[in-house]
N, C-alpha and C positions, 0 to 999 in steps of 0.2 A: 298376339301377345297381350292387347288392351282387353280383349274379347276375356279371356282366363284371367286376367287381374278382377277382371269389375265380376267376374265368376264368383273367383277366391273368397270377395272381399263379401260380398251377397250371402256367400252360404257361412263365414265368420256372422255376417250380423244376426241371420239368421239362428244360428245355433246362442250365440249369444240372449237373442231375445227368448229361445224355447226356457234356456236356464233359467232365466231370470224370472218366468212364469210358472216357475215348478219349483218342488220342494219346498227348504227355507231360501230359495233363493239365493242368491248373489252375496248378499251382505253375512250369511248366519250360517252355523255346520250345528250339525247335533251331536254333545261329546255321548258316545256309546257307551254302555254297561248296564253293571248292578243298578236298581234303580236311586240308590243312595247318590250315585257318580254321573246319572243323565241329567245332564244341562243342554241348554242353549248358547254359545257362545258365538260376539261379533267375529267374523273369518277374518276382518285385519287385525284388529286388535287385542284379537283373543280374551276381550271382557266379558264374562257371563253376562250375559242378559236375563236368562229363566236360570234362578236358580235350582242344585237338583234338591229333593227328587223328582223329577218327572215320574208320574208313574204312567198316563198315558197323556197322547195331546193328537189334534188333527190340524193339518193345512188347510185351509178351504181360500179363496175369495181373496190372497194377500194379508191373511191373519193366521197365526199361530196359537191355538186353546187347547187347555186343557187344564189336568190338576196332579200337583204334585204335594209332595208331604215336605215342608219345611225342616230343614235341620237346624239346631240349636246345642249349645256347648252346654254340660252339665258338671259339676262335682261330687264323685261318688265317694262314698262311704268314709265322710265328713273332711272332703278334700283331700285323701290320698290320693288322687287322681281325679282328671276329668278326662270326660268321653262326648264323641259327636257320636247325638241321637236325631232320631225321626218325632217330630211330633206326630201323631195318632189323629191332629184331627187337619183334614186335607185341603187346601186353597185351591182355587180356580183360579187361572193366568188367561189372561188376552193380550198378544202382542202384536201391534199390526207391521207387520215385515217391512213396511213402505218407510214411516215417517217414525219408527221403535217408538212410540208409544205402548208405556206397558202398565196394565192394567190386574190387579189381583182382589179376589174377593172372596169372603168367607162364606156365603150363605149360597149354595147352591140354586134356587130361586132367584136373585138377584144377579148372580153369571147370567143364566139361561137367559135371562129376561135381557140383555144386552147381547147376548147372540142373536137372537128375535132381531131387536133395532139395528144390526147388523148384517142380516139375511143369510145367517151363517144355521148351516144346519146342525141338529143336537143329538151327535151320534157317537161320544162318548164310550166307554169300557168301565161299568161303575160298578161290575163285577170284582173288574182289575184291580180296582181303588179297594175292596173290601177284600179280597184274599191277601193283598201287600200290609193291609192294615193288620188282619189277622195273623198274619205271620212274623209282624215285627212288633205285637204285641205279648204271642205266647215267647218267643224269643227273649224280650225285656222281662216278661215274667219269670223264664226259665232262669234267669242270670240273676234275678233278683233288683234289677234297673229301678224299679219303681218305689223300692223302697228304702234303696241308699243312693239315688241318684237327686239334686234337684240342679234344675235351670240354672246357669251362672246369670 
């Protein structure tokens, strides 16, 4: 009976520990979708961490990078309305899953360069990042966004 207890409890820690080396881990779930709707959020307390849009991100090493397109509130067509848009030009996030330290940057060259000092490899989808840009650009252009929308 002791023999299958101390079994049980081995193969609990065990799986325990696999979890907690994979994925976002233990602490963080990723909300699914449109890429307006993917986030990062903490799994107790359901706070966003990574705002969306995510458009892509990799695990590696106990850090969470990537780059998503910030949303921002706007008023169109001289405050008859306001609408949540994508900004067009895209940040770079580093979150280290361990200690949520989170880190965002504008300039592609300065992400990478803290990947590097990080040992994190730079294998990215900036394809990804340039069709989602393209497509929520002709989009705002088809609707006219750009030119009775501005920033609140």
């Amino acid at each position: 009976m002791m023999k299958k207890a101390i079994v049980f409890l081995v193969a609990i820690l065990g799986f325990l520990f696999i979890h907690l080396k994979s994925g976002l881990g233990f602490k963080f779930t990723e909300i699914i979708g449109a890429p307006e709707a993917r986030a990062i959020q903490h799994r107790f307390s359901n706070n966003i961490v990574v705002q969306p849009a995510i458009i892509d991100y990799r695990i590696e090493g106990g850090y969470a990078f990537g780059f998503r397109l910030p949303a921002y509130e706007a008023s169109c067509e001289e405050g008859k309305y306001t609408s949540s848009l994508l900004s067009l030009e895209g940040v770079y996030f580093v979150l280290n899953l361990n200690n949520e330290l989170y880190k965002e940057y504008k300039q592609k060259r300065e992400f990478y360069k803290h990947l590097l000092l990080l040992g994190l490899k730079q294998n990215l989808n900036h394809a990804q990042l340039n069709e989602v840009v393209q497509s929520y650009q002709s989009r705002y252009k088809e609707f006219g966004y750009f030119e009775t929308c501005a920033p609140l």
